[in-house]
N, C-alpha and C positions, 0 to 999 in steps of 0.2 A: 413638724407642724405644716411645711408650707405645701407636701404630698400629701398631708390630708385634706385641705385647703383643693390643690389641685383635683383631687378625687372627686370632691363635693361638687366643685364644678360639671363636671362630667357627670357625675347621679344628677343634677338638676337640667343641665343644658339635653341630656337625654329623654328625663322625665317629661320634658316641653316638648321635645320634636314628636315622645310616642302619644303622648293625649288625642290630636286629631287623626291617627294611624290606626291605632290599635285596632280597632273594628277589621279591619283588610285584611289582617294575619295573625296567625296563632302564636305568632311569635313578638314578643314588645320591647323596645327601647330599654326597658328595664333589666331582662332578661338580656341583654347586648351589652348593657352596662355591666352587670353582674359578673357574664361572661371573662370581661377583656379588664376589669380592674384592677387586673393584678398586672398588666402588663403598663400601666400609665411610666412608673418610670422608666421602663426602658425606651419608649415611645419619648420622653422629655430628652431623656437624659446620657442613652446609650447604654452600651456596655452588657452584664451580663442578663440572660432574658431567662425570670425565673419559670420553675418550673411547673408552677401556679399557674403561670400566664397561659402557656403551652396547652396544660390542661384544659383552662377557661376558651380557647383559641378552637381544642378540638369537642367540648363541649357545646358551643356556639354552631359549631360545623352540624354537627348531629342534629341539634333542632333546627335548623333550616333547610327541613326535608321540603320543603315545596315551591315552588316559584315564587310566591306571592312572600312568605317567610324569607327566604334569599334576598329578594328585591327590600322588604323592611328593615335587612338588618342591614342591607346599604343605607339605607337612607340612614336611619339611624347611628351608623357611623360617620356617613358623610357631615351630619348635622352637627355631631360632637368634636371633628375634626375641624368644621370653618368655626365654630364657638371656642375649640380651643388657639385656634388663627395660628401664629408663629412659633407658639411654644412647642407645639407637636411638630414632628420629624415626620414630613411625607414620605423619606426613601425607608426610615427605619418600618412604618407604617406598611408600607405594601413589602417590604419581605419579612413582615412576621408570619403570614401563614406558613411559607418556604424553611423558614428558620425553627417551626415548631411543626416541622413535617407532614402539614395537612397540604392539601391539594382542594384547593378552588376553583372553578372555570371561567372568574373574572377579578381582573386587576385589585390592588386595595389601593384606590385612588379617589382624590376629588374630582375627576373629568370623567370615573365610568359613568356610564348613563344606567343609572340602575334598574330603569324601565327595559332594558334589554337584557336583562338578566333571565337568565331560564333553570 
């Protein structure tokens, strides 16, 4: 119960960040959510990183074909990351692309500046 609890969190704390975005890019907070939900407990909690998530990871990758879709889907993580604050694992967080074999051309961090993303 309390991972579904934590999920919820994350579908709503996203749903708010994409409301005044969405116009910018084809790609939405929801769709980011969608994507990465299956990876919330290993992001909590450690250990092993399903293969759900992976998928969700390299699906996420593919719809953010454009700059402007890239830089949203920073935001939109960054946003869910300071709303989820201390529970979420920043170093599990940036080597999940690494760990589910995708390749990105910036950090998964709260300090990238997602305005320099290309």
């Amino acid at each position: 119960m309390e991972g579904l609890s934590k999920l919820s969190t994350f579908v709503i704390v996203c749903m708010l960040v994409a409301a005044p975005m969405t116009s910018e890019a084809a790609i939405s907070c929801g769709a980011v959510t969608s994507s990465l939900s299956q990876c919330i407990g290993y992001l909590f909690r450690g250990g092993f990183i399903p293969r759900a998530c992976c998928l969700g990871v390299r699906r996420l990758n593919g719809m953010a074909r454009t700059t402007r879709d890239r830089q949203q889907a920073c935001r939109c993580i960054q946003g869910t990351a300071r709303a989820l604050g201390s529970r979420l694992n920043p170093g599990r967080a940036a080597r999940l692309p690494g760990a589910c074999r995708v390749r990105i051309a910036y950090p998964i961090s709260a300090r990238t500046n997602c305005n320099r993303i290309r």
